[in-house]
C-alpha positions, 0 to 999 in steps of 0.5 A, spaced: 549 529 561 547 521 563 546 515 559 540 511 559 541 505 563 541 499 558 534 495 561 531 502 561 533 503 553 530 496 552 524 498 556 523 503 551 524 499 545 520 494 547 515 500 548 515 504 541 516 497 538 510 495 541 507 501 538 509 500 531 507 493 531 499 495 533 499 501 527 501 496 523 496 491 525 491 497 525 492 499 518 492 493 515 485 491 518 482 498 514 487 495 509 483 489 508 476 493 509 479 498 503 480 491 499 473 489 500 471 496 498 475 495 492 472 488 490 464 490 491 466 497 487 471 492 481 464 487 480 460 493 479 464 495 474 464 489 471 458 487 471 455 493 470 450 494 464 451 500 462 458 501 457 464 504 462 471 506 461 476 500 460 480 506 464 475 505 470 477 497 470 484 498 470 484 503 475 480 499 479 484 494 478 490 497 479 489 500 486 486 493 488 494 491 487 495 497 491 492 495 496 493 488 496 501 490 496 501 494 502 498 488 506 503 483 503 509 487 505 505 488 512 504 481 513 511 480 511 514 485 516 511 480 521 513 474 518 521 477 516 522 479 524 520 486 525 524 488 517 521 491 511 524 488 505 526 493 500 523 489 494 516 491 497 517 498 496 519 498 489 513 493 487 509 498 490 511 505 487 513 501 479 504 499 481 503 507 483 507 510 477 504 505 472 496 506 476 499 515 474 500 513 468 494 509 465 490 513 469 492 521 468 491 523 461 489 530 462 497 532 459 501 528 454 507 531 456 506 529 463 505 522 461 512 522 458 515 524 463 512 519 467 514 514 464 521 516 462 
């Protein structure tokens, strides 16, 4: 069995690094959209006449941290040279359990155990 030569290991570094980085960009481009969508669906909410959910406004207002989350820990992907920091994902599940929590009422018990 032979080695890879190392400029070739490099090449294909370069090239799967290249890939990622442009996944990355591509899914917080539709981030962004996401987030827009979020905000028009959030001022509709709030500026509607008719009386909705306080749970529909938190939740709207909990998936816009959602979003705004993952793109801050894109854009801090590029600007930490290539590295996701850890710190990141946690914010983002505490935001996701918190979101499942306000939001899933259909069973106390489940509501429980998620918050233990």
């Amino acid at each position: 069995m032979t080695s890879l030569s190392r400029p070739r290991v490099e090449f294909i570094s370069t090239i799967l690094q290249t890939v990622l980085n442009l996944g990355l960009l591509c899914l917080g481009l539709i981030l962004v959209v996401f987030l827009g969508k979020e905000t028009v669906h959030l001022a509709d909410v709030l500026f509607a006449p008719e009386q909705t959910s306080k749970y529909e406004l938190v939740e709207g207002l909990v998936v816009y941290f959602l979003y705004f989350e993952f793109i801050a820990l894109i854009v801090k992907y590029f600007q930490s040279g290539f590295h996701f920091p850890l710190r990141y994902f946690v914010y983002i599940g505490i935001t996701a359990i918190v979101r499942l929590i306000i939001v899933d009422h259909k069973s106390p018990l489940d509501v429980l155990i998620y918050s233990a």
